[in-house]
C-alpha positions as CSV (number, residue, x, y, z in Angstrom):
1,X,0.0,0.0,0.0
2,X,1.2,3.2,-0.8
3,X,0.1,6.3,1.2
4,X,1.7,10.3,0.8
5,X,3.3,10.7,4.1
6,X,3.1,14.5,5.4
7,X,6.4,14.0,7.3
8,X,8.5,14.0,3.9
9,X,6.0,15.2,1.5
10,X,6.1,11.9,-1.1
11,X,4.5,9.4,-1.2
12,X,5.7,6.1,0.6
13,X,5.3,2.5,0.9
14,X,3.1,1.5,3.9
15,X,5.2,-1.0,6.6
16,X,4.2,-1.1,9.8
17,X,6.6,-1.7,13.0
18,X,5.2,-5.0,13.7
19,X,4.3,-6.9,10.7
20,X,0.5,-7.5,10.3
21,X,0.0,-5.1,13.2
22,X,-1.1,-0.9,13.2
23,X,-1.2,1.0,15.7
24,X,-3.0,4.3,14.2
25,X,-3.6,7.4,16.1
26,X,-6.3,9.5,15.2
27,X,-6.9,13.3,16.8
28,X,-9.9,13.4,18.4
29,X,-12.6,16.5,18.3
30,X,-12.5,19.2,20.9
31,X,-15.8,18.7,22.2
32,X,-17.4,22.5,23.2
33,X,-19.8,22.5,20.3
34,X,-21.1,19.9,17.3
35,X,-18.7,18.7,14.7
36,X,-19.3,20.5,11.4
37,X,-19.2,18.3,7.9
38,X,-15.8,19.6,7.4
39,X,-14.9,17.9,10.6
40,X,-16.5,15.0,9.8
41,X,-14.7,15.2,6.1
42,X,-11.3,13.9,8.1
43,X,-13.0,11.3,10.0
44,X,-14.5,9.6,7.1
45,X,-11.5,9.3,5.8
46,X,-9.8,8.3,8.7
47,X,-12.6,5.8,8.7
48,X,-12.0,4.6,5.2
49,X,-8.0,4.1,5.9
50,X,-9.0,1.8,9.2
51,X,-11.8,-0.2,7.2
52,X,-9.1,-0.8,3.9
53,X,-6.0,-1.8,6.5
54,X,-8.3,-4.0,8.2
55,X,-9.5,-5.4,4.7
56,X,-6.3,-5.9,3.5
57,X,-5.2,-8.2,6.6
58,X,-3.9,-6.3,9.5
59,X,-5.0,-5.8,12.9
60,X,-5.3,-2.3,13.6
61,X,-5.7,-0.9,17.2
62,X,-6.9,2.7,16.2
63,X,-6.9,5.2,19.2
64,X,-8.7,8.5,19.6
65,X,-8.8,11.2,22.7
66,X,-11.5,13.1,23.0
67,X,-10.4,16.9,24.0
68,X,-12.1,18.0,27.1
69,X,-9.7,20.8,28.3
70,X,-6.4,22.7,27.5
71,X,-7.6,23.5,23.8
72,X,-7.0,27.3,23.9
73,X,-8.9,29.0,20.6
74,X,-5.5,29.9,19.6
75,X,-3.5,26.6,18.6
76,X,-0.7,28.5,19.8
77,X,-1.5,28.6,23.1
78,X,-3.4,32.0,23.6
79,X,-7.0,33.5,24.0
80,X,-9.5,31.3,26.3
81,X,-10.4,27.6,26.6
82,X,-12.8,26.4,24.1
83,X,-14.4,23.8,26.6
84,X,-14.8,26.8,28.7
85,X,-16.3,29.3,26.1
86,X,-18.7,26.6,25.2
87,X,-19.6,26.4,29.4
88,X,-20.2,30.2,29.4
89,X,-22.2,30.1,26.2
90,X,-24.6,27.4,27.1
91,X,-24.8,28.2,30.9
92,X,-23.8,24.6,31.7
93,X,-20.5,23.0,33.6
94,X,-17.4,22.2,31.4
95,X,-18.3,18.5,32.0
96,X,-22.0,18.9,30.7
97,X,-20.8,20.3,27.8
98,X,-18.1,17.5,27.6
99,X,-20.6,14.9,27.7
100,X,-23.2,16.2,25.6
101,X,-21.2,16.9,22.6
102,X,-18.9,14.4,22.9
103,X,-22.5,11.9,22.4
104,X,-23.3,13.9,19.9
105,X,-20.0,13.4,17.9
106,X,-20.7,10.0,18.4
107,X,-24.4,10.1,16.8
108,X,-22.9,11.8,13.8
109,X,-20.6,8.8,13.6
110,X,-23.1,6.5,13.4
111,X,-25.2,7.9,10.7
112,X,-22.3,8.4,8.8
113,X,-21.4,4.7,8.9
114,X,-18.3,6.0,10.9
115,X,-16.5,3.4,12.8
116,X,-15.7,3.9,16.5
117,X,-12.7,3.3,17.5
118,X,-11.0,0.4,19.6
119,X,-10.1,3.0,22.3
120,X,-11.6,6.5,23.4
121,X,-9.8,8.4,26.0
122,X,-10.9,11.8,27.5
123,X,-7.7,13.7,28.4
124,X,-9.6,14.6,31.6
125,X,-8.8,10.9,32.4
126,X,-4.8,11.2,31.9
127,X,-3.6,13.6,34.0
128,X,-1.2,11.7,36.3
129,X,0.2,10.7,32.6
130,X,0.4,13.9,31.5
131,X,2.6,14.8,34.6
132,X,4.5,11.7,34.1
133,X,5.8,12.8,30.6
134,X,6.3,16.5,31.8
135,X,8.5,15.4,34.5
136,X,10.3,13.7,32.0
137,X,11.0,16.8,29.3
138,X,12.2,18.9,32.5
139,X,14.6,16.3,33.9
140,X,15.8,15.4,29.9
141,X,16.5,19.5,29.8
142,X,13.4,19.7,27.1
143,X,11.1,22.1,29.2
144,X,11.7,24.6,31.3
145,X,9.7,26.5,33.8
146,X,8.9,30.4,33.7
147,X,5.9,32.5,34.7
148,X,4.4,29.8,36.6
149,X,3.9,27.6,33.6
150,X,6.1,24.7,32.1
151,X,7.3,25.1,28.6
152,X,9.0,22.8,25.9
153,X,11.8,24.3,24.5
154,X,12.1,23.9,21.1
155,X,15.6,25.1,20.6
156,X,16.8,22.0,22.1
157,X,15.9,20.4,18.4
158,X,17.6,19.7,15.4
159,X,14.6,20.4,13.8
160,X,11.9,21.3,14.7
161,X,9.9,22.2,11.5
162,X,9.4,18.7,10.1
163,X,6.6,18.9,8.3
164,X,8.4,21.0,6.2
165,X,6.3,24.0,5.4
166,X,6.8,26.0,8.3
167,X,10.1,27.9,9.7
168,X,10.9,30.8,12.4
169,X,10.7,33.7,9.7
170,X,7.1,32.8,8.9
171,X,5.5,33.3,12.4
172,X,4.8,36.3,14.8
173,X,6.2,35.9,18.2
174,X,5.2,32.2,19.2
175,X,1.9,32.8,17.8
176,X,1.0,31.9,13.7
177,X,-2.1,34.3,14.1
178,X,-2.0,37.7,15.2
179,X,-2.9,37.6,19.3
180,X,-1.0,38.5,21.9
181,X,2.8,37.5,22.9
182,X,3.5,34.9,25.5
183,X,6.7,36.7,27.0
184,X,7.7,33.8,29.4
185,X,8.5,32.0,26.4
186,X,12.2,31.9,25.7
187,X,11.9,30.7,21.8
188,X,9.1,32.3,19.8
189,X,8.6,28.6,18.7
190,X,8.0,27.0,22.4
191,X,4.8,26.1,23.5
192,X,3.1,25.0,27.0
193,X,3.1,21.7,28.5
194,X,1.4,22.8,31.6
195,X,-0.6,26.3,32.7
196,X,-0.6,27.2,36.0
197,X,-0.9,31.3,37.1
198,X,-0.9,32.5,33.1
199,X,-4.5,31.1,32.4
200,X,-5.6,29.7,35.5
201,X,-8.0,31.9,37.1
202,X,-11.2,31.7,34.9
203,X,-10.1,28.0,34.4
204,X,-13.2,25.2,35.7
205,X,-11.1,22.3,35.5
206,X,-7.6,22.5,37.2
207,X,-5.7,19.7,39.0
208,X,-2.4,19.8,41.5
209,X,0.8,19.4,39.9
210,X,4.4,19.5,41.2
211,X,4.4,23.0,39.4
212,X,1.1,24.2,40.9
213,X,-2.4,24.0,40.2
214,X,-3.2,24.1,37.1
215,X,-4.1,21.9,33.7
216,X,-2.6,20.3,31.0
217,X,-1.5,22.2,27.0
218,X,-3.3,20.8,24.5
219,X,-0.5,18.9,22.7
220,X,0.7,17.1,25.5
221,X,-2.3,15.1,25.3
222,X,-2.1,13.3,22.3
223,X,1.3,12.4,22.7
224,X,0.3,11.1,26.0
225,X,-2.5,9.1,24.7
226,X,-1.0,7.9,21.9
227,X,2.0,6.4,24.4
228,X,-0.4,5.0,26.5
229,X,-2.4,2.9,24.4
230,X,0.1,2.4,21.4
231,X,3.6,2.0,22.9
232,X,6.4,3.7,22.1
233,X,6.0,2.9,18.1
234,X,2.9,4.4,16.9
235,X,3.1,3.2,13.1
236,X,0.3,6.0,11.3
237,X,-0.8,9.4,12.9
238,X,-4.1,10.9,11.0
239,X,-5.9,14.6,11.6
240,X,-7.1,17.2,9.4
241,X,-4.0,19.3,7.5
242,X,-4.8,22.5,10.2
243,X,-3.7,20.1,12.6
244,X,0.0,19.8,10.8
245,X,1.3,22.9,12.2
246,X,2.0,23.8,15.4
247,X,-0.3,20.8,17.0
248,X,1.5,18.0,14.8
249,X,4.6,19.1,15.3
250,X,4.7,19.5,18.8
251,X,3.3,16.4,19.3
252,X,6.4,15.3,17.4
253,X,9.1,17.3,19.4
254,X,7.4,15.8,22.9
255,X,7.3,12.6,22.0
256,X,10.3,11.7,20.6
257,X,12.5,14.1,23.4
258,X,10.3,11.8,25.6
259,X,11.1,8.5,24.1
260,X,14.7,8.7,22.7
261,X,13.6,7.9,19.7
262,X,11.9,8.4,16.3
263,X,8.2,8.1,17.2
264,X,5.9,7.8,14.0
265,X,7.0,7.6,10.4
266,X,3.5,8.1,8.8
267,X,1.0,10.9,8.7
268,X,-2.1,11.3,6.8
269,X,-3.5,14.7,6.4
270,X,-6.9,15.6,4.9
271,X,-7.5,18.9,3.2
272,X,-10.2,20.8,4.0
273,X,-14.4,21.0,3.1
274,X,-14.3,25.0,1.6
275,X,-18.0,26.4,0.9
276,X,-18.9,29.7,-0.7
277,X,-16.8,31.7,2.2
278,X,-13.5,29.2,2.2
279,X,-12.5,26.8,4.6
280,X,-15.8,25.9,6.9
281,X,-15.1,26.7,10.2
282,X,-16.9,26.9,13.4
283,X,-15.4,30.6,14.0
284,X,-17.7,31.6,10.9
285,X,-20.6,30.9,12.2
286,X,-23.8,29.4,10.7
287,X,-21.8,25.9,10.0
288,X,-23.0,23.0,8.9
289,X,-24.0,20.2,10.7
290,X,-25.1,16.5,9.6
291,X,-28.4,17.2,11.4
292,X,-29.5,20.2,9.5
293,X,-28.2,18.2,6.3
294,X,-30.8,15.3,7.7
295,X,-33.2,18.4,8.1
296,X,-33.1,19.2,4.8
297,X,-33.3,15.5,3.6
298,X,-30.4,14.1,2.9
299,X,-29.3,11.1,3.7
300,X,-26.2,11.3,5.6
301,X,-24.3,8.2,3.6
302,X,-25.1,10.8,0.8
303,X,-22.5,12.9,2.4
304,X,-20.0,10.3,2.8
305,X,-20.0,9.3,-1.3
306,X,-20.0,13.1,-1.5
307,X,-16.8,12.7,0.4
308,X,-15.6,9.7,-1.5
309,X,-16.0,11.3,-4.6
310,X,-13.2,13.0,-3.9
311,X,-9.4,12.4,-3.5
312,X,-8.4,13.4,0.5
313,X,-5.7,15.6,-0.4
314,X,-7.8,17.6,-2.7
315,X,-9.8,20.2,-1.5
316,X,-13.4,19.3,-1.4
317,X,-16.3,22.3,-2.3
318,X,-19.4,22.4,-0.5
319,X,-22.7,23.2,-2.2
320,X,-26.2,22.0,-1.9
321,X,-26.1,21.4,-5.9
322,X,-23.3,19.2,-5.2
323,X,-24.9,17.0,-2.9
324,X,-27.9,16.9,-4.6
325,X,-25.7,15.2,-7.7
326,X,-24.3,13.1,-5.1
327,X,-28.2,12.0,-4.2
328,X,-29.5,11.2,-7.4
329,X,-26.2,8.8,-8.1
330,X,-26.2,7.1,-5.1
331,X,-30.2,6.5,-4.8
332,X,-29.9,4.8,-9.0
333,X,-27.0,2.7,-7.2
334,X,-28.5,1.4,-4.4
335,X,-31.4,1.3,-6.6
336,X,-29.6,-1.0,-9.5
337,X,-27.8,-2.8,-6.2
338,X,-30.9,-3.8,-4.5
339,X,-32.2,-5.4,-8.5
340,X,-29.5,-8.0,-7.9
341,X,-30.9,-11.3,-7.0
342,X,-30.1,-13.0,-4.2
343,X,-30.2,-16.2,-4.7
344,X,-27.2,-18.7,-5.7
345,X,-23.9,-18.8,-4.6
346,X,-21.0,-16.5,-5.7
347,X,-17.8,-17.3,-8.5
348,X,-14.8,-17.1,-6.0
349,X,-12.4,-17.2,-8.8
350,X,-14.3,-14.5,-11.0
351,X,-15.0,-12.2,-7.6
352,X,-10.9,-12.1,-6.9
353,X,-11.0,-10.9,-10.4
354,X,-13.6,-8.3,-10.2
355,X,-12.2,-7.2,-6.6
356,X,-8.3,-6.6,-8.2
357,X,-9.1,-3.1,-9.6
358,X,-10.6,-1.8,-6.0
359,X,-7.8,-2.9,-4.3
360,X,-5.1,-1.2,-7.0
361,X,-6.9,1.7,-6.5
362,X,-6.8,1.9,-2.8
363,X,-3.3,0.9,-2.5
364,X,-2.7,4.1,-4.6
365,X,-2.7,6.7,-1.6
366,X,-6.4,6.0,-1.0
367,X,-8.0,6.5,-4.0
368,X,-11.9,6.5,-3.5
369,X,-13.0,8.1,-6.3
370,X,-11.6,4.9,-8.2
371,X,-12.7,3.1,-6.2
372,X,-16.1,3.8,-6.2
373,X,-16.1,3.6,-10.0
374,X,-15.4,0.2,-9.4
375,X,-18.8,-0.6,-7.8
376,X,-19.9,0.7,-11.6
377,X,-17.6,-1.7,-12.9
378,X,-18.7,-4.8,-11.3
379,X,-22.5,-3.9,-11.9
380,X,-21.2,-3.5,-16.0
381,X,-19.0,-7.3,-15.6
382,X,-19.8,-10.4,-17.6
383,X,-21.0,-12.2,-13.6
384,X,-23.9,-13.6,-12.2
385,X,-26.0,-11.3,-9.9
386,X,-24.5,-13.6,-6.7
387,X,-21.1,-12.3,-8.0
388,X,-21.6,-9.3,-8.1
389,X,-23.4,-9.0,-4.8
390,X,-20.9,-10.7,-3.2
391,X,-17.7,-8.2,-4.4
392,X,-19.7,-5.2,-4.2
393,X,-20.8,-6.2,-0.3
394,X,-17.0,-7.1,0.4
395,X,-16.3,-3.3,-1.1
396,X,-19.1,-1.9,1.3
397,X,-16.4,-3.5,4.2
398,X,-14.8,-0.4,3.6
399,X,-17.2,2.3,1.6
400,X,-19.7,2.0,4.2
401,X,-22.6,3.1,1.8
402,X,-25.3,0.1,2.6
403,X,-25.1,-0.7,-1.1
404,X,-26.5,-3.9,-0.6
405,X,-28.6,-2.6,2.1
406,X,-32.4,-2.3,0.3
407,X,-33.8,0.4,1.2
408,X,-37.6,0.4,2.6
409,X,-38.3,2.8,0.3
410,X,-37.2,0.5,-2.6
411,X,-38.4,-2.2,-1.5
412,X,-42.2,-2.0,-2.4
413,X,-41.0,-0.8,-5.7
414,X,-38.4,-3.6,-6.2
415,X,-41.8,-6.3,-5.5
416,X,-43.4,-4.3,-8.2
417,X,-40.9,-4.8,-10.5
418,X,-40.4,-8.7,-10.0
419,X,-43.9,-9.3,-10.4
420,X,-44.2,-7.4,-13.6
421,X,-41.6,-9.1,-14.9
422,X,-43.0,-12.4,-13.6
423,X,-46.2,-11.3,-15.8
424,X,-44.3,-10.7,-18.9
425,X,-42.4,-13.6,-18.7
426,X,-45.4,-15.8,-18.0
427,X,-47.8,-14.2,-20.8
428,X,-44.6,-15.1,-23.1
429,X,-44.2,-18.5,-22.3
430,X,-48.3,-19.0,-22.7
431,X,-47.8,-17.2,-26.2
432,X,-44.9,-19.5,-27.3
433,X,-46.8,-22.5,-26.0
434,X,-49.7,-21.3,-28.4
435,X,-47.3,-20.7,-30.9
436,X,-46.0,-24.6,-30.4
437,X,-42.3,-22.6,-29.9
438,X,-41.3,-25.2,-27.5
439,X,-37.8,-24.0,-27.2
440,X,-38.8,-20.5,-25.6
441,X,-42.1,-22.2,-23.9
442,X,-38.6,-23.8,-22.0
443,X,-36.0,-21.5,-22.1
444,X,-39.2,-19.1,-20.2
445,X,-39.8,-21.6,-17.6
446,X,-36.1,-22.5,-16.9
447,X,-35.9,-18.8,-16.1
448,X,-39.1,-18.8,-13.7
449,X,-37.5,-21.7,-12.0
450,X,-34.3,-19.7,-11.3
451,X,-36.5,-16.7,-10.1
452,X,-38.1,-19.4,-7.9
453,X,-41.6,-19.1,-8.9
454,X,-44.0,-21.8,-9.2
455,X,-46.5,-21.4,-12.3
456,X,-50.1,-23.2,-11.8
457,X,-52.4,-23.7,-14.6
458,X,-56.3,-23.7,-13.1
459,X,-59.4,-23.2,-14.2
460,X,-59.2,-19.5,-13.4
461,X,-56.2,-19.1,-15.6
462,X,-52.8,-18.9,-15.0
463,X,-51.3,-18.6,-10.8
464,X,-48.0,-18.1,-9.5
465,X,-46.0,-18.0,-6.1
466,X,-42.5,-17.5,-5.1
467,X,-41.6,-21.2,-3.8
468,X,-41.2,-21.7,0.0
């Protein structure tokens, strides 16, 4: 398999650390408000990349945290906690707000055929670990303390710009966006592993530490996390590209100062959702949620082939128009799916066949687009309907569209269609039996018998039944 890897910019055979084993880390949501479909962009692809390793034969344990504190509306450490700004808009605790939109992420996973994890951890739950690995960076001469607060220091590094794309000339004072300076800070690159006095008064959440009370910087988490349920070797780290810089690479810096070692040789970046104003964003206002897409009825697996239509490290433009495309092709391919019959047994030897393409074109850096033309391609094969249903479910392991789902709505329409052709056929065969055509009087009732309905002559006229 062959992924781009972020950390190197080309793109790179996929070998894990332990053969037939990967451990993948994937950067949870900070949970102060609902996920918006741009979110939900990354995680479907995430999703995608966990489903396709696990289809091609490895056991993946895929790890996620949940942010529930330290996630400053700055990435760079400044301006207020989101978890509390989401407490002060709603009037509710910071653990209220934790709960109910952390469910909430989850519901939008379901719908969106999103699969959860093998482990969720709330940072809230990791604090001793978070100390732990602090400790660590200060006795290693990686942190250092000032103003109260405890601070990596990034000049300790070789390099501490490895994605890349970023260096010292293109950022204000240890900020990327223009807020205010953090003059404890020795580098204009260092960032905080723990706040105590600069950001601790308005602060619900806040824990004892050997450096005073205070709570955890948001990239400390992650790294923590990751450590904690992956080991030392974490084989594929995944988040949205805005996550690259600084969070990324911190997590980088801390982790391997931490371990000794190189930490994670893969990352997987997805570009962002844009709409009419640019990236979507919750800062905008007015975002998009799957609910109000559901509202305005859409069917939220509509939104992931919306998202699968697309290459990951392509942009991806929102509009309504879009999706509406999106609807009508997915509803005629459920629609032609759900015409398949399901009766006989699938051709092993001719489903490899059919399944070759799919996997070529998810080997090649995860290309869904292709591979969804390859549901087309299967329906289009020289196979019998079992065939076909077979591959096309085995794709659905990791498309998650319910392709061979039928629909309720479909399904009184698919009866009506069988029986009509059961007519025709059956008003054929009596035709050719009038016409002594004995040969398609036959070939008619060797295809009834396939369909499995059972044709009595009475003095009524002609009845049938689907055997059994």
């Amino acid at each position: 398999m062959i992924l781009y890897n972020s950390l190197g910019q080309t793109k790179q055979e996929f070998v894990p650390h332990t053969p037939g084993k990967v451990n993948m880390y994937t950067c949870g949501p900070t949970v102060y408000h609902y996920a918006h479909i741009g979110n939900l962009r990354t995680y479907i692809m995430e999703d995608v990349l966990e489903k396709y390793l696990r289809f091609s034969g490895y056991d993946v344990n895929r790890v996620m945290n949940i942010t529930d504190v330290g996630h400053l509306s700055s990435d760079a450490d400044t301006g207020e906690d989101k978890m509390l700004s989401g407490a002060k808009r709603e009037h509710k605790t910071v653990m209220e707000i934790a709960k109910f939109y952390t469910d909430a992420f989850f519901a939008d996973c379901e719908k969106l055929n999103i699969k959860r994890p093998d482990v969720v951890e709330p940072a809230t739950n990791c604090i001793d670990d978070f100390i732990n690995m602090i400790s660590v960076l200060l006795e290693k001469g990686y942190a250092y303390i000032a103003g109260g607060n405890v601070y990596f220091d990034t000049s300790k590094l070789d390099n501490y710009y490895v994605f890349g794309n970023m260096n010292e000339d293109d950022l204000a004072v240890g900020v990327r966006d223009s807020v205010e300076e953090d003059e404890n800070k020795r580098n204009k690159a260092d960032f905080v592993l723990w706040f105590t006095k600069s950001k601790f008064d308005s602060q619900e959440l806040k824990w004892e530490s050997p450096w005073g009370v205070g709570y955890p910087g948001w990239h400390i988490e992650c790294s923590c996390i990751s450590y904690k349920h992956c080991g030392e070797y974490l084989d594929i780290h995944c988040g949205g590209i805005d996550n690259a810089f600084p969070h990324h690479t911190n997590e980088i810096a801390q982790s391997e100062a931490f371990l000794g070692h190189k930490w994670c040789p893969y990352w997987f970046h997805v570009l962002h959702l844009n709409d009419a104003r640019g990236k979507m964003s919750k800062s905008k206002g007015g975002f998009l949620t799957v609910s109000l897409l559901e509202e305005k009825g859409y069917n939220p697996l509509v939104y992931r082939m919306f998202c699968l239509q697309s290459h990951y490290r392509k942009p991806l433009t929102f509009s309504y128009d879009n999706l509406d495309n999106t609807a009508t092709a997915y509803n005629k391919l459920v629609k032609r799916i759900s015409a398949l019959s399901r009766d006989g047994e699938p051709d092993m030897a001719k489903a490899e066949e059919l399944t070759k393409g799919f996997r070529e074109a998810l080997d090649n850096d995860l290309n869904t687009s292709l591979a969804l033309t390859c549901v087309y391609d299967v329906l289009k094969a020289d196979a019998d309907d079992a065939t076909k249903l077979y591959v096309i479910g085995e794709f659905d392991k990791v498309l998650s569209l319910d392709l061979t789902k039928v629909p309720e709505s479909n399904k009184a329409d698919a009866d009506d269609d069988f029986a009509k052709e059961v007519e025709e056929l059956i008003a054929q065969r009596t035709k050719a039996r009038a016409d002594k055509d004995w040969a398609t009087a036959d070939a008619i009732r060797d295809k009834l018998k396939e369909m499995k309905v059972v044709v009595k002559d009475t003095k009524d006229g002609i009845e049938w039944h689907i055997e059994g």
